[in-house]
C-alpha positions as CSV (number, residue, x, y, z in Angstrom):
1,X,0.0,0.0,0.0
2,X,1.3,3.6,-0.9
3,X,0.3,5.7,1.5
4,X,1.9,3.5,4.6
5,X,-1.0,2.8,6.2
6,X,-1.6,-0.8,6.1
7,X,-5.0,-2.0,7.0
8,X,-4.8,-5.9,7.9
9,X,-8.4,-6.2,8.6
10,X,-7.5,-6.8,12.7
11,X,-8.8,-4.4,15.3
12,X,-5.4,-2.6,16.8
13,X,-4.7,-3.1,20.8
14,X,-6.5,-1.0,22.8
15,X,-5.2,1.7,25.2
16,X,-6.9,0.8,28.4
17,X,-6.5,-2.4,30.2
18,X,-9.1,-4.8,29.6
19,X,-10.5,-6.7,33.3
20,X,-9.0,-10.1,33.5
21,X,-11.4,-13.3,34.9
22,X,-10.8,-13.9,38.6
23,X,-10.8,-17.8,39.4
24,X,-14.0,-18.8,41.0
25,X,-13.4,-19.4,44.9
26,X,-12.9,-22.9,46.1
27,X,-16.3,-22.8,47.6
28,X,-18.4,-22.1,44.3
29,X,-15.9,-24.5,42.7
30,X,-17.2,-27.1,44.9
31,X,-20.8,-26.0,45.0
32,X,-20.9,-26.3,41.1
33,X,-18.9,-29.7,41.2
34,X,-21.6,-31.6,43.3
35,X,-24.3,-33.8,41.7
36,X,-27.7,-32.6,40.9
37,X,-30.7,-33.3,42.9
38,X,-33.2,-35.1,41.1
39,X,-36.6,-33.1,41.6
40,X,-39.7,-34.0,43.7
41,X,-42.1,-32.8,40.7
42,X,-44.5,-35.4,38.7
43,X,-42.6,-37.0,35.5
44,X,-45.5,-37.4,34.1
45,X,-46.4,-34.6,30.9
46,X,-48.8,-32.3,31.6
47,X,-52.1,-32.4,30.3
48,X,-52.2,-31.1,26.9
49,X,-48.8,-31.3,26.0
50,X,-48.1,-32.1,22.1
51,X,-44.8,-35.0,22.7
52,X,-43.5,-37.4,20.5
53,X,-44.4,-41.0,20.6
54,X,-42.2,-43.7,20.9
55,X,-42.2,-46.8,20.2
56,X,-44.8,-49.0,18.1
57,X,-48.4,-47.9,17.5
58,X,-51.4,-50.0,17.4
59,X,-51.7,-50.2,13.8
60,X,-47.8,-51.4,12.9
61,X,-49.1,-54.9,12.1
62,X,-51.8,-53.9,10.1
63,X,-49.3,-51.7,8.2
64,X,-46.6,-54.8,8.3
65,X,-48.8,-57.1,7.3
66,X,-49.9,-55.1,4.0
67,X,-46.1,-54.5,3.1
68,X,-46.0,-57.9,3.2
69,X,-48.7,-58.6,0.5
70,X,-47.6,-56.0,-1.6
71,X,-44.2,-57.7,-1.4
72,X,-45.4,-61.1,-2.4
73,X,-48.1,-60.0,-4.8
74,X,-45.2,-58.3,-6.8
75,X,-42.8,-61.0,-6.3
76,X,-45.5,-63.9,-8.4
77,X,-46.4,-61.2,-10.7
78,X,-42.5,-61.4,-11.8
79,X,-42.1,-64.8,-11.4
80,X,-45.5,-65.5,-14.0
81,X,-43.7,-62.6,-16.2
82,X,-40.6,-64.4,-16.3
83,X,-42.4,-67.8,-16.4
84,X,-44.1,-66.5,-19.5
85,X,-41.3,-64.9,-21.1
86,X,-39.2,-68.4,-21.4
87,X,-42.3,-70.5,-22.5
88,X,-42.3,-68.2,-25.4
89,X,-38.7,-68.6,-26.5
90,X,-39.3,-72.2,-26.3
């Protein structure tokens, strides 16, 4: 750069002295290092609450079950294809 400024794109150091952390005292230190509590309240949701379900609904075997149909329907409707196909050639 001409002019001799050179702009690096980093802030330049500051006059003032910035305030440096002070460690915590050995009594917060331990106060923060014990376990938690567990808490007294209900674990159950409250009413009206919009969660996720987990886990398997009632209808999964219905659903299972029609997968599986669908699976074999298409599997004999290739085999007859196929079946068909070679007692053409012959």
């Amino acid at each position: 750069m001409a002019g001799g400024s050179h702009s690096s794109g980093t802030p330049a150091p500051s006059a003032s002295p910035t305030a440096t952390a002070t460690p915590p005292s050995p009594a917060a230190t331990q106060a923060a290092s014990t376990s938690p509590v567990p808490s007294t309240a209900a674990s159950s949701p409250a009413a009206g609450t919009n969660l996720a379900e987990t886990g398997g609904g009632s209808d999964t075997p219905v659903i299972a079950g029609a997968a599986g149909v669908a699976l074999a329907a298409g599997a004999g409707v290739l085999f007859a294809a196929r079946r068909r196909r070679a007692a053409g050639r012959q």
